[in-house]
N, C-alpha and C positions, 0 to 999 in steps of 0.2 A: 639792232640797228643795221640797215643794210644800205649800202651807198652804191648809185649805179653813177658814173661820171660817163655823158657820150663824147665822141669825138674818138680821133687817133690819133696814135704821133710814131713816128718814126723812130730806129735804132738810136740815132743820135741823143733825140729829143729822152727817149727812157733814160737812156744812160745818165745826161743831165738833170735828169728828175732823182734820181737813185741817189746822185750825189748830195739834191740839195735835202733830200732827206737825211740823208747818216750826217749830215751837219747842220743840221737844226733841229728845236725842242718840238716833239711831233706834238701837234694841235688835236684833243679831242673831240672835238667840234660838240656834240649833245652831251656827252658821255658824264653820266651825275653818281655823287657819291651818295645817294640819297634814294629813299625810296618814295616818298609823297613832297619833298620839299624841295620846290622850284628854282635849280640855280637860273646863273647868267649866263652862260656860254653858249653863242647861237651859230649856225652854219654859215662856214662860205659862201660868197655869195655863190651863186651859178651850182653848188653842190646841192644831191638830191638824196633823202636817206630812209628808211626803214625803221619806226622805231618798235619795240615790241616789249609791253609789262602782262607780266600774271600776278596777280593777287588774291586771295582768301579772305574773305571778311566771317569770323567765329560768330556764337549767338551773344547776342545780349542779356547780363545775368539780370537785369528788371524786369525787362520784358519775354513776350510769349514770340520769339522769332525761332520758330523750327529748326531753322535749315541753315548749313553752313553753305555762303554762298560764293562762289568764283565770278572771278575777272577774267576777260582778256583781251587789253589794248593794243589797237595796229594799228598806227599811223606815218602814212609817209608826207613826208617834210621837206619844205624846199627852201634854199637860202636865196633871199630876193637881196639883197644887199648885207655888207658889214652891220648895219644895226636892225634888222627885219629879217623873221623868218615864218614861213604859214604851213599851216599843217593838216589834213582831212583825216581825224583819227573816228578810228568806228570800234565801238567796244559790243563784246557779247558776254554776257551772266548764265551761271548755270549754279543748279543746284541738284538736290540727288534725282528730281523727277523731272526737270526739266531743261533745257539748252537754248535760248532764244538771243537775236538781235535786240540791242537796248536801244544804242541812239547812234546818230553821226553828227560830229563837230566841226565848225569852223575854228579853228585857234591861231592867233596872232600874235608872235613875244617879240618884242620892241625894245632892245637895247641903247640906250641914253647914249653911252660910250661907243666908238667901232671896239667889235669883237678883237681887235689885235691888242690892243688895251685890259692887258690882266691884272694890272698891280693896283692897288688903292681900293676906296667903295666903288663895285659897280652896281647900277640899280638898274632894273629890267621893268617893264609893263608887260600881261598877260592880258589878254581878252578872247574869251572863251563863247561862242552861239554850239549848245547843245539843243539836238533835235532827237524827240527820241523817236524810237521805230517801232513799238510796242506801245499795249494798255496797261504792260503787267505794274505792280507796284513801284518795283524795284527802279522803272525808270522814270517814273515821277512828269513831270511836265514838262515842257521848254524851257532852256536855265540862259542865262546869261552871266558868268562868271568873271568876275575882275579881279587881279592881283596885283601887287606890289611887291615887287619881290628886289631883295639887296646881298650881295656879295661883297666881303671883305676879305683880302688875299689873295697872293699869287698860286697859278694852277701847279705848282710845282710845291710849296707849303700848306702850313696851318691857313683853312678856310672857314671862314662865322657865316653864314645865310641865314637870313630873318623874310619871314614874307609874312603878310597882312592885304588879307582881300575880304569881298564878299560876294557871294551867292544867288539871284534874285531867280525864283520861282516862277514865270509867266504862264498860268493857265489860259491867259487870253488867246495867246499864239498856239491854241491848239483848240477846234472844235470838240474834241470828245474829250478833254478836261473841262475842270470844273472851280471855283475854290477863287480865295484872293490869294493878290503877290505873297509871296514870302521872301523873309528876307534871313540869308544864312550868311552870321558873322565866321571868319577862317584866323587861324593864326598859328605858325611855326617856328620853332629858332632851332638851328643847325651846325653843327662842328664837323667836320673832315678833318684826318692829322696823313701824311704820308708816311707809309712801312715801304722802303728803300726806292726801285722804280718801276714797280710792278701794283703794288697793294697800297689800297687808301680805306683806315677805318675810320664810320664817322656814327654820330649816334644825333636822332634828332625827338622834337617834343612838337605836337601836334594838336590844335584844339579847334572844336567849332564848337559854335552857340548861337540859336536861334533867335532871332530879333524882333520878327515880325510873322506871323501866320503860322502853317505847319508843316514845315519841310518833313523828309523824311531820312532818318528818322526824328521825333520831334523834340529830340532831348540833346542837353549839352553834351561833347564827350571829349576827353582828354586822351594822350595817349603818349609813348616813350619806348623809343627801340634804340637798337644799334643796327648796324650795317657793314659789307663787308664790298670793296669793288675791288677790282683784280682785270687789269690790264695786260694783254701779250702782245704785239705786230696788230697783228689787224682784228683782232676778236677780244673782247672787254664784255665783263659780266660784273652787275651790284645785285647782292640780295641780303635777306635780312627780313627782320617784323620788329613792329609794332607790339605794345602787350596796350589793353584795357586800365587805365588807373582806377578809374569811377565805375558803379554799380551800372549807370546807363551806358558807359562803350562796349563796343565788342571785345570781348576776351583775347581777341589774336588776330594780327593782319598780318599774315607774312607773304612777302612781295619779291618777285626777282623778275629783275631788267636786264637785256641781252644786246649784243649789236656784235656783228660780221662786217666791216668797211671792206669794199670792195675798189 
């Protein structure tokens, strides 16, 4: 994640800044102990940020999928208020023979509560418009992705995250697809514990299941990692995988999320 803040200020003005940092709980703003599972913590308003995931998705032991294949998402972020933040992430896939553009996103996470508000349930809304930028498989049609995502705990303790969304397919929204809607049910549950004030280990459980038509891929799959994030001053890194439970997941998803505040 990289955060650019414009403007200036004066000697004064740092100095007053510096102070009211060493005397308050510094705010991570995006910063998740998780690797697919959507907390609540959204940006400052007026702050603008960088975020950056790689991921691996291994083959599928049912099926005939070749290739192990990469991730890698760049999205900068901007905080429109304490409970709104938008996002324009554009991800690229590769695999051993080839490197291409997948899609670009609109995403929008809508927090219930103002972001100053850490203690108790907090519940989030996601709304996701992917657009992909290729024919190849791997980015399927135009999605429109809903979540429901809830946090329980303060960002300094033990935290539960549960989210619950779905998926829909639109090959209408694309001349050169094809196919009816699909509908892809999602669901996760999450635990974070803090290791002193630097390290947070959290382990989470991950599932989709196809409801309607034939997303891809078109089978149910389950899955169950740990994770590891590790914060210093202005540079915080989470990584970690996923393993395969079922014969239809992929064998291994392992993921690591980075960010640089500036």
């Amino acid at each position: 994640m990289t955060r650019w803040r414009a403007g200036g200020m004066g000697r004064a003005g740092r100095a007053l800044l510096s102070v009211l940092a060493l005397s308050t709980t510094p705010a991570f703003a995006d910063r998740t102990s998780h690797l697919f599972v959507d907390e609540t913590q959204v940006l400052p308003e007026g702050d603008v940020e960088l975020e950056n995931w790689v991921w691996t998705q291994g083959q599928i032991p049912s099926s005939y999928h070749p290739f192990t294949t990469g991730w890698i998402w760049f999205g900068p972020t901007v905080g429109i208020s304490n409970h709104l933040e938008l996002s324009l992430p554009i991800t690229v896939y590769a695999t051993s023979q080839v490197m291409k553009l997948n899609s670009i996103s609109l995403v929008a996470r809508y927090r219930l509560f103002p972001r100053e508000q850490d203690d108790g349930l907090q519940p989030l809304l996601r709304v996701e418009y992917q657009q992909p930028l290729s024919t190849n498989p791997y980015a399927g049609p135009p999605e429109l992705k809903v979540l429901l995502a809830a946090t329980y705990g303060p960002l300094s303790g033990v935290r539960g995250t549960v989210n619950v969304g779905v998926q829909l397919g639109l090959p209408f929204m694309q001349s050169s697809a094809s196919g009816s809607v699909s509908v892809l049910g999602t669901a996760a549950l999450a635990v974070s514990v803090p290791l002193g004030q630097e390290f947070r280990i959290a382990a989470e459980l991950d599932g989709q299941l196809p409801l309607a038509g034939q997303p891809y891929p078109n089978l149910g799959q389950l899955f169950l990692g740990p994770s590891v994030a590790w914060t210093r001053g202005q540079i915080w890194v989470t990584f970690g995988t996923l393993f395969g439970l079922t014969l239809n997941s992929y064998r291994f998803v392992p993921k690591v999320l980075w960010g640089i505040t500036f």
